[in-house]
C-alpha positions as CSV (number, residue, x, y, z in Angstrom):
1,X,-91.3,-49.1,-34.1
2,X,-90.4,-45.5,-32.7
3,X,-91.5,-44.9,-29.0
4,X,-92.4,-41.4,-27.8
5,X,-90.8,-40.2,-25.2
6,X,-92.4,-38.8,-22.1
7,X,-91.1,-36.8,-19.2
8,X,-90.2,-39.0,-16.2
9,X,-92.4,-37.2,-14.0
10,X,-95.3,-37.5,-16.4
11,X,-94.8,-41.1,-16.8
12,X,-94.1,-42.0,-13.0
13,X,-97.5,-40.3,-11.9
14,X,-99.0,-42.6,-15.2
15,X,-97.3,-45.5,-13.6
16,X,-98.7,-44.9,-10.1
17,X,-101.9,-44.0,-11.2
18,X,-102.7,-47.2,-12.7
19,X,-100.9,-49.2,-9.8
20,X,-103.2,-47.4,-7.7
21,X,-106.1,-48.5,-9.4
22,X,-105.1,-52.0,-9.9
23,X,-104.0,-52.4,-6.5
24,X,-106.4,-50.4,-4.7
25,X,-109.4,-52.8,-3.9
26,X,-106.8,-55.7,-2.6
27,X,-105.6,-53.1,-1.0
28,X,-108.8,-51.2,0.9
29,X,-109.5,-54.4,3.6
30,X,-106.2,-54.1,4.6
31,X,-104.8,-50.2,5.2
32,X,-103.4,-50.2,8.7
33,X,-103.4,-46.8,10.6
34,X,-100.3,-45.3,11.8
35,X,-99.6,-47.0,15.5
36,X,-101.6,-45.7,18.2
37,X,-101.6,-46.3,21.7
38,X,-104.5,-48.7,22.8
39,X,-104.5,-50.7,19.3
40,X,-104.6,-50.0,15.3
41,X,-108.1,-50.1,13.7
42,X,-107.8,-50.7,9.8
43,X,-108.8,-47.8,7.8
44,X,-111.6,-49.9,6.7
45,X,-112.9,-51.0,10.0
46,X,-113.0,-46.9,10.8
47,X,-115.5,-46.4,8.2
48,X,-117.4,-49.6,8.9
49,X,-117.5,-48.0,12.2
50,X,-119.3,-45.1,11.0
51,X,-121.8,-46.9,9.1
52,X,-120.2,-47.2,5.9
53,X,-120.5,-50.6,4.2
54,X,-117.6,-53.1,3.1
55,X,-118.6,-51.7,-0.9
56,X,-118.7,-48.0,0.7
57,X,-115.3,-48.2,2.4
58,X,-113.6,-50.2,-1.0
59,X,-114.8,-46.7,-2.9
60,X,-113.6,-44.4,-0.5
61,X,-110.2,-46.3,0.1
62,X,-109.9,-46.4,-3.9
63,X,-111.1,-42.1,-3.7
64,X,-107.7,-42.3,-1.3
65,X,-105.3,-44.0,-3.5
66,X,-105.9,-41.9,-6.9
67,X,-104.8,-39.0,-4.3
68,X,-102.1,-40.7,-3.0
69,X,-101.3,-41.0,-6.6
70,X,-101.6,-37.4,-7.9
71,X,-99.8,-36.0,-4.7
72,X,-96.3,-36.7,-4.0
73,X,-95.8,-36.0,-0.4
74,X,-99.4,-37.4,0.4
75,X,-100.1,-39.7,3.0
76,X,-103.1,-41.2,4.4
77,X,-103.8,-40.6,8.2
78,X,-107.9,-42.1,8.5
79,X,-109.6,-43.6,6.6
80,X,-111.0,-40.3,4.4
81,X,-108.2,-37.9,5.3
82,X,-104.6,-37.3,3.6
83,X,-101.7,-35.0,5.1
84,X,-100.8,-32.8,1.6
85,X,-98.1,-30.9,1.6
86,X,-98.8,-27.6,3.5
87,X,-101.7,-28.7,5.2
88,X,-104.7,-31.5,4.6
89,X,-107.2,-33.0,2.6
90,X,-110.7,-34.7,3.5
91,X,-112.7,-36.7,1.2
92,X,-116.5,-37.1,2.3
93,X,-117.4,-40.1,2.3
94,X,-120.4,-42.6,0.9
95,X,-123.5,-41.9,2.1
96,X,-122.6,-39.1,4.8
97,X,-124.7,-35.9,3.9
98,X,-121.4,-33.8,6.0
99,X,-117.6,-33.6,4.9
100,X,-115.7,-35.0,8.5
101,X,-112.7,-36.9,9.5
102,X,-113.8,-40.6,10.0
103,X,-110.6,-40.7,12.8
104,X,-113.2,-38.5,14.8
105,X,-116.7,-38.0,13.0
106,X,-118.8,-36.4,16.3
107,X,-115.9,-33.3,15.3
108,X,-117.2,-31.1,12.7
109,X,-114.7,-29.8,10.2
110,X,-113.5,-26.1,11.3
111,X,-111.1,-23.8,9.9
112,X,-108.6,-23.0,12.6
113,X,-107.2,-19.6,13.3
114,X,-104.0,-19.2,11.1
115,X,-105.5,-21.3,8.5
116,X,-106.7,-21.3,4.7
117,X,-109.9,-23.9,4.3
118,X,-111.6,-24.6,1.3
119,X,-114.5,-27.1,0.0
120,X,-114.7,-27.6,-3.9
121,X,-117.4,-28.4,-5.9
122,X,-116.9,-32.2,-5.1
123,X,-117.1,-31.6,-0.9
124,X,-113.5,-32.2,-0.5
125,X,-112.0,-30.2,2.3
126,X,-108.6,-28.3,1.7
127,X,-107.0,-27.5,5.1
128,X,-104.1,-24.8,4.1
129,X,-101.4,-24.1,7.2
130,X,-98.0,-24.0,6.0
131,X,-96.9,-20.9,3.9
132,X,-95.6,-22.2,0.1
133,X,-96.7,-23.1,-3.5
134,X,-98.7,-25.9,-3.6
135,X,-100.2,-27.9,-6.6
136,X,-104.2,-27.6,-6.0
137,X,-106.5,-30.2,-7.8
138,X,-110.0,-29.1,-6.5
139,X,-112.9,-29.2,-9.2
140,X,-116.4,-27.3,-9.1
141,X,-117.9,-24.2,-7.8
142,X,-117.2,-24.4,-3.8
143,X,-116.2,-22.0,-0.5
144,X,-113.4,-20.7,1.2
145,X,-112.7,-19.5,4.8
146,X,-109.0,-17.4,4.9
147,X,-108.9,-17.2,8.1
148,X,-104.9,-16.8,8.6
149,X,-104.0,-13.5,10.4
150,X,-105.5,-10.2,9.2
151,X,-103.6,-8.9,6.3
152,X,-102.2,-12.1,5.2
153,X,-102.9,-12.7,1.1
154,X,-103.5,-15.8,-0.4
155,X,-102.9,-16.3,-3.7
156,X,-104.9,-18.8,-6.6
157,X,-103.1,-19.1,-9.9
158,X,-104.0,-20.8,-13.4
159,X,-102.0,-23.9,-14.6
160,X,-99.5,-21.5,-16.4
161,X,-98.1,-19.9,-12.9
162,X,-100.2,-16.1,-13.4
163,X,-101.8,-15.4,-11.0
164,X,-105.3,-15.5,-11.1
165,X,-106.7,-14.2,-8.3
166,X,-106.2,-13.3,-4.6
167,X,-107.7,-12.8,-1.3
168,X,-106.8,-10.6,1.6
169,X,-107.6,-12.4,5.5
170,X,-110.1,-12.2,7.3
171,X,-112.6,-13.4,5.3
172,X,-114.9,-15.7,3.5
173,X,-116.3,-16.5,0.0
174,X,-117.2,-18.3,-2.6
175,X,-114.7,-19.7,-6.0
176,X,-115.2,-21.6,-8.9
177,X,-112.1,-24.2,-8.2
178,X,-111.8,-26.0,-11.6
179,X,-109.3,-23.0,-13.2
180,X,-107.2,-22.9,-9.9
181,X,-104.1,-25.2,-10.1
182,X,-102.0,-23.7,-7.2
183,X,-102.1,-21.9,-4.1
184,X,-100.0,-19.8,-2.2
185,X,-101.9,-19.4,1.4
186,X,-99.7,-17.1,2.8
């Protein structure tokens, strides 16, 4: 029998994909926030909070852990929002007609001075605010807010490193996401 060989990295994020996806529902009930003063809150009991049920809050934790798995670097700080490297990412979650951070739902999203935000096709929020290239895996037609410091250029690129196209601050628009596979806010 020959075996193929495949690229460590390739085969790592294979690994961890699939132990994300077997281990994700056990565990969903049992994500612990990072300590906070006053008391933890499972991730889970944040979205039961908010109204989502136990079968809502399994889906989003699983939405959570295929992130986890596709970003090195990632890390979950609520129960729908990840710090990525050079900024952070918000999943919306079951049943909520608005993209927010369960850690603070009454707050709507908003793109900060100095930042790069985008929504993809999927309503995931991209909150750029760290200059540097950075893999990008949104999906769909969607929106973007560059509002970094006048002047300042951020760049989208295809999967081979070109880049595709770019955008000059202050200013808003709208991008088909699925060809953009990096970004270079500032």
């Amino acid at each position: 029998m020959t075996l193929k060989r495949v690229p460590f990295r390739r085969s790592a994020a294979l690994m961890a994909a699939a132990a994300a996806l077997i281990a994700g529902p056990a565990l969903s009930a049992h994500a612990m926030t990072p300590a906070a003063p006053g008391g933890q809150q499972t991730y889970a009991g944040q979205a039961r909070a908010v109204g989502l049920t136990g079968q809502q809050a399994g889906e989003l934790q699983r939405q959570v852990d295929a992130v986890l798995a596709q970003q090195p670097g990632a890390r979950q700080t609520s129960a729908n929002t990840l710090a990525i490297p050079g900024g952070t990412l918000t999943l919306p979650a079951p049943g909520q007609a608005e993209t927010r951070d369960l850690a603070s739902p009454r707050t709507a999203l908003a793109c900060a001075n100095g930042h790069l935000c985008i929504t993809d096709g999927r309503g995931v929020n991209y909150d750029f605010y760290r200059c540097g290239y950075y893999d990008f895996n949104g999906v769909g037609d969607g929106t973007f807010n560059n509002n970094q410091t006048s002047g300042t250029r951020a760049r989208f690129y295809n999967s081979d490193g070109s880049e595709r196209w770019s955008h000059v601050a202050k200013g808003t628009g709208t991008a088909s996401w699925t060809p953009v596979f990096h970004i270079r806010p500032c």
